[in-house]
BADOLO-603759 format. One record per residue (C-alpha): residue in one letter; x, y, z. Coordinates in Angstrom, 3 decimals, always signed. Example, Ala and Ser with C-alpha at 12.3 -4.5 7.8 and 13.67 -1.06 7.14 Angstrom:
2
['A' [+12.300 -4.500 +7.800]]
['S' [+13.670 -1.060 +7.140]]
***
This chain:
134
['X' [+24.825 -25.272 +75.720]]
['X' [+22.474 -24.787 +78.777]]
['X' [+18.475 -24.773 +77.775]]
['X' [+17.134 -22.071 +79.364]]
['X' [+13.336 -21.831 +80.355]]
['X' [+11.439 -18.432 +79.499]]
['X' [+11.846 -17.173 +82.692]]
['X' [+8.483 -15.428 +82.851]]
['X' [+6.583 -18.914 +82.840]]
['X' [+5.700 -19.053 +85.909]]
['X' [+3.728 -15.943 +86.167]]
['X' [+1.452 -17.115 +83.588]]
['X' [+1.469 -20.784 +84.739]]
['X' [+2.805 -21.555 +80.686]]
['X' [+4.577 -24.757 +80.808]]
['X' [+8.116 -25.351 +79.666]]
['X' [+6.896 -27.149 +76.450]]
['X' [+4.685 -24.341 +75.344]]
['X' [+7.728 -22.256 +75.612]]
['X' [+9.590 -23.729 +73.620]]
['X' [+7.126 -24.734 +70.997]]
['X' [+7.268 -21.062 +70.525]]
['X' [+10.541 -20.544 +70.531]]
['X' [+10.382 -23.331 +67.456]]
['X' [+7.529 -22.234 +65.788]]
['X' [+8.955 -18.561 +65.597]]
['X' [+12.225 -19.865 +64.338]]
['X' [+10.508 -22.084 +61.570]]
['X' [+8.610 -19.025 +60.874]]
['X' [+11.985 -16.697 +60.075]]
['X' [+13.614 -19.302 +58.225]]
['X' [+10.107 -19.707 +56.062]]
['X' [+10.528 -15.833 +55.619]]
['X' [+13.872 -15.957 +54.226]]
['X' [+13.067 -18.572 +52.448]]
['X' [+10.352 -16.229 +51.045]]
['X' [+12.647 -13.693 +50.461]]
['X' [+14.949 -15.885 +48.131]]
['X' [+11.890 -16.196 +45.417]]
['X' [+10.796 -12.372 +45.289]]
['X' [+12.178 -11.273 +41.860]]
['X' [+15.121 -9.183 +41.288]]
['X' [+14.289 -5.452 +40.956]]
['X' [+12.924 -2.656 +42.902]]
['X' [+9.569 -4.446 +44.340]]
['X' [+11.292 -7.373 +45.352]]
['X' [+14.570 -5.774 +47.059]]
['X' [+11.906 -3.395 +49.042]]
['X' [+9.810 -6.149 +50.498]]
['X' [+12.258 -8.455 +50.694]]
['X' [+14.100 -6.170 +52.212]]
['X' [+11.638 -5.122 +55.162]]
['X' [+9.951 -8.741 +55.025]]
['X' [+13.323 -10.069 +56.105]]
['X' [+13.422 -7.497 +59.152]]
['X' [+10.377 -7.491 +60.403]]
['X' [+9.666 -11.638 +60.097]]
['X' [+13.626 -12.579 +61.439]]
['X' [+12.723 -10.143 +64.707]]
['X' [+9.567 -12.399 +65.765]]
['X' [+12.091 -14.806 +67.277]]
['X' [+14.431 -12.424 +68.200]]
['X' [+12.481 -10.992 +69.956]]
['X' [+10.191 -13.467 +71.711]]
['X' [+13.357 -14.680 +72.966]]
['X' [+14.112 -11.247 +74.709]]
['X' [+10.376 -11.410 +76.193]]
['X' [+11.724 -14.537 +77.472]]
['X' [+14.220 -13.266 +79.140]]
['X' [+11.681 -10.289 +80.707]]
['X' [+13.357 -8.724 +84.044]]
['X' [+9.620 -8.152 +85.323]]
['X' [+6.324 -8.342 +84.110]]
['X' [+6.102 -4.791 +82.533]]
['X' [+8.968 -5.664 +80.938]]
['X' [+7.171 -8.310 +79.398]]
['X' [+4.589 -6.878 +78.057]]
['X' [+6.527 -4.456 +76.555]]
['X' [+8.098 -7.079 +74.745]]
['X' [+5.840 -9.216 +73.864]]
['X' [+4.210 -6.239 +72.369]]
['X' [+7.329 -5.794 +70.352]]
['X' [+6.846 -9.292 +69.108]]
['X' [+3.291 -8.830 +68.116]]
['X' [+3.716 -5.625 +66.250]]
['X' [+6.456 -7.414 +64.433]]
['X' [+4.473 -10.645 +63.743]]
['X' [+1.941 -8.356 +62.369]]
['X' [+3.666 -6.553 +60.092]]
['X' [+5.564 -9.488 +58.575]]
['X' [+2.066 -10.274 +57.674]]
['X' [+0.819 -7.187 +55.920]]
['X' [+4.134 -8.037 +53.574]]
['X' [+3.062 -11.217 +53.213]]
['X' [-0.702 -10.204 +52.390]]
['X' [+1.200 -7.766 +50.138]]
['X' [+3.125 -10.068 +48.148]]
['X' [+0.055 -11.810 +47.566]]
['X' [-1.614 -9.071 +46.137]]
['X' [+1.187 -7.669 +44.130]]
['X' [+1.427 -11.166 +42.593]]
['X' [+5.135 -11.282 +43.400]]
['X' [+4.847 -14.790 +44.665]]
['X' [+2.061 -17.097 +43.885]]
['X' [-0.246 -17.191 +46.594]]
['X' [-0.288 -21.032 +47.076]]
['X' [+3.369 -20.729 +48.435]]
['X' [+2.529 -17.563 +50.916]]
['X' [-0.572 -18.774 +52.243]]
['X' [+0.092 -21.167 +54.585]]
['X' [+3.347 -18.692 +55.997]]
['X' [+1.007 -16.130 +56.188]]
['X' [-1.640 -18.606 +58.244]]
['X' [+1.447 -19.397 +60.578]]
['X' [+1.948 -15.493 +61.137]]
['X' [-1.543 -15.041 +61.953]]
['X' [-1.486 -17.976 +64.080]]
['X' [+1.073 -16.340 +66.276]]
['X' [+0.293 -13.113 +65.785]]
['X' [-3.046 -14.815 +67.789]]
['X' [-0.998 -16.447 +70.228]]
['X' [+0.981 -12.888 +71.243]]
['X' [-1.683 -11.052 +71.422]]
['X' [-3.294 -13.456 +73.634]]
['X' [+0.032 -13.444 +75.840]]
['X' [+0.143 -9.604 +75.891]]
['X' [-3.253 -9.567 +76.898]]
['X' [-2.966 -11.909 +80.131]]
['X' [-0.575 -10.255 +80.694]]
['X' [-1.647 -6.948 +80.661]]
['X' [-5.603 -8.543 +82.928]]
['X' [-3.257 -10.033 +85.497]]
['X' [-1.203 -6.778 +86.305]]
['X' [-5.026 -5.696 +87.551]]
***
């Protein structure tokens, strides 16, 4: 298997490393999520957000890996706007989960600190992004 650099790196000057930190931290981040997804209960409730947690947290990766792969920088941004929206959302399910009192919060919280940790991160990106097209 070749390893491929994000081949948008060098128009943001990102090293290979921080790359692929990403690419592991997103990965450890869907496989936390299904993890998640396991303990939700067995009824309505926890089909529904497990359900859409599942979707929304499993496409972070998925999708920073497409970004990755951006044709152009437009192209990027679009995507790693995709990624953001995504990281974002698998956080409000999160925040909901906690407040429903599906899961105990002790277990969410520091999944939902990693989310909004990236989330950070991709908004960030999107943002250089975005300043340097100027």
């Amino acid at each position: 298997m070749r390893n491929v650099e994000c081949g948008i790196k060098k128009t943001y000057n990102m090293s290979a490393e921080k790359f692929n930190e990403l690419k592991k931290r997103t990965k450890k981040f869907a496989l936390e999520i299904i993890k998640i997804s396991d303990l939700l209960p067995e009824n309505k409730k926890g089909r529904t957000v497990g359900n859409q947690i599942i979707r929304s947290g499993t496409s972070v990766g998925a999708n920073y890996r497409s970004a990755c792969r951006a044709r152009s920088q437009p192209d990027f941004i679009s995507k790693i706007g995709i990624v953001e929206e995504e990281c974002d959302e698998t956080c409000y399910w999160l925040e909901l989960i906690i407040e429903s009192g599906l899961i105990e919060k002790e277990i969410i919280e520091p999944v939902l600190q990693e989310g909004n940790e990236l989330t950070a991160i991709f908004t960030a990106s999107g943002r250089t992004a975005k300043n340097s097209r100027k």
